[in-house]
N, C-alpha and C positions, 0 to 999 in steps of 0.2 A: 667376641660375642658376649653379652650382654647376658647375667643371671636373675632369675626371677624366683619368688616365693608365692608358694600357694597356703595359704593359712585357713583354718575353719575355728571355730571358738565350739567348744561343747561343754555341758552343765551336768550334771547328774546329782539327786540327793545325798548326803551325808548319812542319811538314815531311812527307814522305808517308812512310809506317809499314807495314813489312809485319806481317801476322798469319800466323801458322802455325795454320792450325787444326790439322791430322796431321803429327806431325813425321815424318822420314827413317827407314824402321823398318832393319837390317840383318840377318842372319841371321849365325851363330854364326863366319864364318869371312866376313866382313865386304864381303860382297854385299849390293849394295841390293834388296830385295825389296819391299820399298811408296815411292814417291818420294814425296815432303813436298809436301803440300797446303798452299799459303797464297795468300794475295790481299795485294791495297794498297789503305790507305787513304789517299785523296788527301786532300790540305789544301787545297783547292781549295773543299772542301764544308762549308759548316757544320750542325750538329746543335741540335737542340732539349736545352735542358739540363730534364730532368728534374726536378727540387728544387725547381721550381712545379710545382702542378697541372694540372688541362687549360684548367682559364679563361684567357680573354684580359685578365683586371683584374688592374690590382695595386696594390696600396696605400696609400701614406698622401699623402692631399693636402696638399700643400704647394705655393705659390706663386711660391714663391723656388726652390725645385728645378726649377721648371715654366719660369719666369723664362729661366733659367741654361739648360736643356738643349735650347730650342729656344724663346724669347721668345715662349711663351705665359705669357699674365694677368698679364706685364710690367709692375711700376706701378714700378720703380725706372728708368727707361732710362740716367740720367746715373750711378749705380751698379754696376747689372750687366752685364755685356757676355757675350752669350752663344753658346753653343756653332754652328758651323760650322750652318747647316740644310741636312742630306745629303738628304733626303728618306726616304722607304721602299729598303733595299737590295733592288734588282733578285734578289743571292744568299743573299736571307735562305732560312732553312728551309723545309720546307713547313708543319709545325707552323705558324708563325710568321706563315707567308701568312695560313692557314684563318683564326687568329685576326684577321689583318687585313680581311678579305674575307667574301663571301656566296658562296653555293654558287649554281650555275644549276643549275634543273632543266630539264633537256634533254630529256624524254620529250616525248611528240607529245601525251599528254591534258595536262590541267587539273592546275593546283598544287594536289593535294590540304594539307588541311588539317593534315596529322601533318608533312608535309615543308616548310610556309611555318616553322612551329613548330621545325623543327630548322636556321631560317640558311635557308632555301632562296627563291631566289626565281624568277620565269619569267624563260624567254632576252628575251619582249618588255621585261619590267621593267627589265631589265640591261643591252638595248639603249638606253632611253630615259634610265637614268643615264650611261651612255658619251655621249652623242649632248649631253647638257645640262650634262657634265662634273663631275656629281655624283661620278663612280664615274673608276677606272682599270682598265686590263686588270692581273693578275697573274698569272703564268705561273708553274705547279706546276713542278717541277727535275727532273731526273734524280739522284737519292742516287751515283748509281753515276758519272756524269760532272761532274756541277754545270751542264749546260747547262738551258737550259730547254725545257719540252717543248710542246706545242702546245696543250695544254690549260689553261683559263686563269680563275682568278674573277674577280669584281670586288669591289673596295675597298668596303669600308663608305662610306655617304655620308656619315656621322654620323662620321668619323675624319678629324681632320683634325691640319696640323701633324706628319707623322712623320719621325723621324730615327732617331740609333743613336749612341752611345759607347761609347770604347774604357772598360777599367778605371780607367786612368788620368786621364781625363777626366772620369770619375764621381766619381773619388775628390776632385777638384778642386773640382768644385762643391758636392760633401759639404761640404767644407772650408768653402769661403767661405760657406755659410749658415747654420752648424749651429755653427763655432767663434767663439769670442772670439779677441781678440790675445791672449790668454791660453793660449791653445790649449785652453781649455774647453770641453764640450757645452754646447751651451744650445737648448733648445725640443725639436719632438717628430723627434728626431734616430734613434730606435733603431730603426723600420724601414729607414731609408736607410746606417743601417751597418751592419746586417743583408745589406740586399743588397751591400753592397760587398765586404765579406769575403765571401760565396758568392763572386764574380765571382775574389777573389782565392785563394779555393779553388782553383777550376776551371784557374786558370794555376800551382797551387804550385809540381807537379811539372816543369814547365819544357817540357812537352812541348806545352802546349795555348795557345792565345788567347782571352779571353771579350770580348763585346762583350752592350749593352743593345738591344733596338730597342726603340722607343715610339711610341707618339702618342697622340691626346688625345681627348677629346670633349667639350660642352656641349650 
């Protein structure tokens, strides 16, 4: 059977950043007459980056990428030495969760059948993966704090193996699978530098951090 990677990209600032929605209006003889509206946005929080879709899949199977960023389907061990296993970040997004996770349906009747169909499953089911350690709790965040809030899915049971890299770290393990000592491409390398350049998109302007989260299934 055949292993897959679910990957999500997320951004969060370096530093906390005010916005001005309404700037400071004056009137003609330099009286403040509307005071300027803005908020902060913390760097505490990270964001779903956009430039994927809504799916939780991403794509190109590869071994040796899989290897490297979290010693799955590892057939080199005395070769590759691989990356840190962080697990699931506790402050990943909420985007990020969903895609990791199943939804509980919490109403008092029966899992109808439109809502098993959309990720859903009963509080009993969700109890009985928690209890057999199929499943984790994952706690949806506050956007506006970064704390987590009381409400909670559970993990896919079928997900397993999850971590997260920095850019840096991506670009690393691009490196060693994908080039010669030559500093050549070689094999199916152009999804995987596809996403590395997004990742280094997202940090160009100096303002932002990107990170990878993932994990896997069979």
């Amino acid at each position: 059977m055949g292993c897959d990677i679910h990957l999500r990209l997320e951004r969060r600032l370096k530093k906390d950043k005010k916005v001005v929605i309404l700037p400071e209006e004056k009137d003609e003889n330099g009286n403040v007459i509307r005071k300027e509206i803005s908020r902060i946005r913390s760097s505490k929080v990270w964001h779903n980056c956009y430039i994927f879709d809504s799916d939780n899949t991403w794509g190109d199977r590869c071994y040796g990428m899989f290897a490297l960023l979290n010693n799955v389907r590892n057939q080199w061990k005395n070769e590759l030495k691989p990356l840190e296993d962080r697990g699931f970040p506790i402050d990943a997004c909420n985007h990020t969760k969903e895609c990791y996770s199943v939804k509980i349906w919490d109403k008092d009747e029966e899992l109808p059948d439109w809502a098993e169909d959309n990720g859903y499953v009963s509080q009993k089911i969700a109890n009985e993966w928690l209890e057999k350690g199929y499943s984790t709790k994952v706690y949806l965040t506050d956007i506006r704090t970064g704390e987590n809030d009381e409400e909670y899915l559970v993990s896919d049971p079928d997900a397993h193996s999850p971590s997260w890299c920095t850019t840096e770290e991506m670009e690393k393990c691009i490196n060693q699978i994908f080039k010669d000592e030559n500093g050549n491409w070689n094999g199916d390398y152009i999804e995987w530098v596809a996403l590395l350049n997004t990742m280094k998109g997202y940090e160009l302007s100096g303002e932002y951090e990107c990170r990878a989260v993932f994990w896997f299934d069979n």
